[in-house]
N, C-alpha and C positions, 0 to 999 in steps of 0.2 A: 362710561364712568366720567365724573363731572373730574376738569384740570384742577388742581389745589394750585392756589398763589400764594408765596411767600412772602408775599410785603407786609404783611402784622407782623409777622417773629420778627423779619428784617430788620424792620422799623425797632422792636423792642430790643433787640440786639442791640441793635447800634446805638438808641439811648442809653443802654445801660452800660455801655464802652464811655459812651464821653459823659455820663454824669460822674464815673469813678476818674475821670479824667478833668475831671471840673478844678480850675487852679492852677490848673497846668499852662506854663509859657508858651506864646505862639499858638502856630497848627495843632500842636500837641492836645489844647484843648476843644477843638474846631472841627478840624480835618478826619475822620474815623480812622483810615490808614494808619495816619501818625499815632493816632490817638491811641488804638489798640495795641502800637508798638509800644507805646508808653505806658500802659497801666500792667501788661505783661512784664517787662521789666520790672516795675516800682513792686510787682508782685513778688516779683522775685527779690528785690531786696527784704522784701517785708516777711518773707519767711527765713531765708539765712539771718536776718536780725532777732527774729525771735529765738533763733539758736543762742544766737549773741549773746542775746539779754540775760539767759541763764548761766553764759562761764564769767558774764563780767560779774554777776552780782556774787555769786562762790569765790571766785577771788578777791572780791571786796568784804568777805564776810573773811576768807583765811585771814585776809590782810589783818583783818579790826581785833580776828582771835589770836593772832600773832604780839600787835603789838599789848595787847592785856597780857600773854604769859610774860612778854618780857620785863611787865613793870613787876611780876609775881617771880622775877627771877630762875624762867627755864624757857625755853623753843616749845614754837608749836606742834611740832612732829613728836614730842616727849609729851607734852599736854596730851594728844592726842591720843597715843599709846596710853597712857597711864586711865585715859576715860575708859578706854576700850579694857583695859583689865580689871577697871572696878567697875564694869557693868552699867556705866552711867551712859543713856544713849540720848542724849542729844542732840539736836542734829546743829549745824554749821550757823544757819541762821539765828535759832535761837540763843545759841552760843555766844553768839557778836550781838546780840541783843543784851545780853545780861553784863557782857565785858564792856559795853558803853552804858547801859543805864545802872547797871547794879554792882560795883566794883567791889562790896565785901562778901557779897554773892560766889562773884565771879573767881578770887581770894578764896575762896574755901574750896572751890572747885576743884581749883589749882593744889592745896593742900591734899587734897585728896587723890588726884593723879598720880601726887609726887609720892606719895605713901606705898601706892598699888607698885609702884616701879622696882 
């Protein structure tokens, strides 16, 4: 049986390590060692960030639906309760959507939470 040589995959490997590594300071973009030390880490940031990216924007959405109940004169945890009893589901995003662009929208909502209570 004929030897198989591995210098095609090698070779593809290893460009595809430093083209993701392309930009990167020093060896980091050069050196494949370095290189694949570096695109494995930065990988790993890039997934724990996408975790991120989801609790940052949910707490920027309570934040926005926060500060609307309190110009409607109640907390968000009651805003919240009182949707959940009159059946109104919403969800967080759209919510902070309507509480910045639609503020008599947003105002009745709030009238209507406050009722269910």
């Amino acid at each position: 049986m004929a030897r198989v040589k591995g210098a095609m995959m090698t070779r593809k490997r290893r460009k595809k390590v430093l083209k993701l590594a392309k930009g990167y300071w020093g060896g980091k973009s050069k050196l494949f060692k370095t290189a694949k030390e570096a695109v494995m880490k930065s990988g790993q940031y890039a997934y724990i960030g996408r975790k991120q990216k989801k609790r940052n924007f949910r707490s920027l959405w309570i934040t926005r639906i926060s500060a609307g109940c309190k110009l409607n004169g109640m907390n968000y945890s009651t805003f919240m309760n009182g949707l959940k009893k009159s059946n109104i589901t919403l969800n967080r995003k759209m919510l902070s959507e309507i509480a910045i662009n639609d503020a008599v929208a947003f105002a009745a909502l709030c009238e209507k939470a406050k009722s269910a209570i």
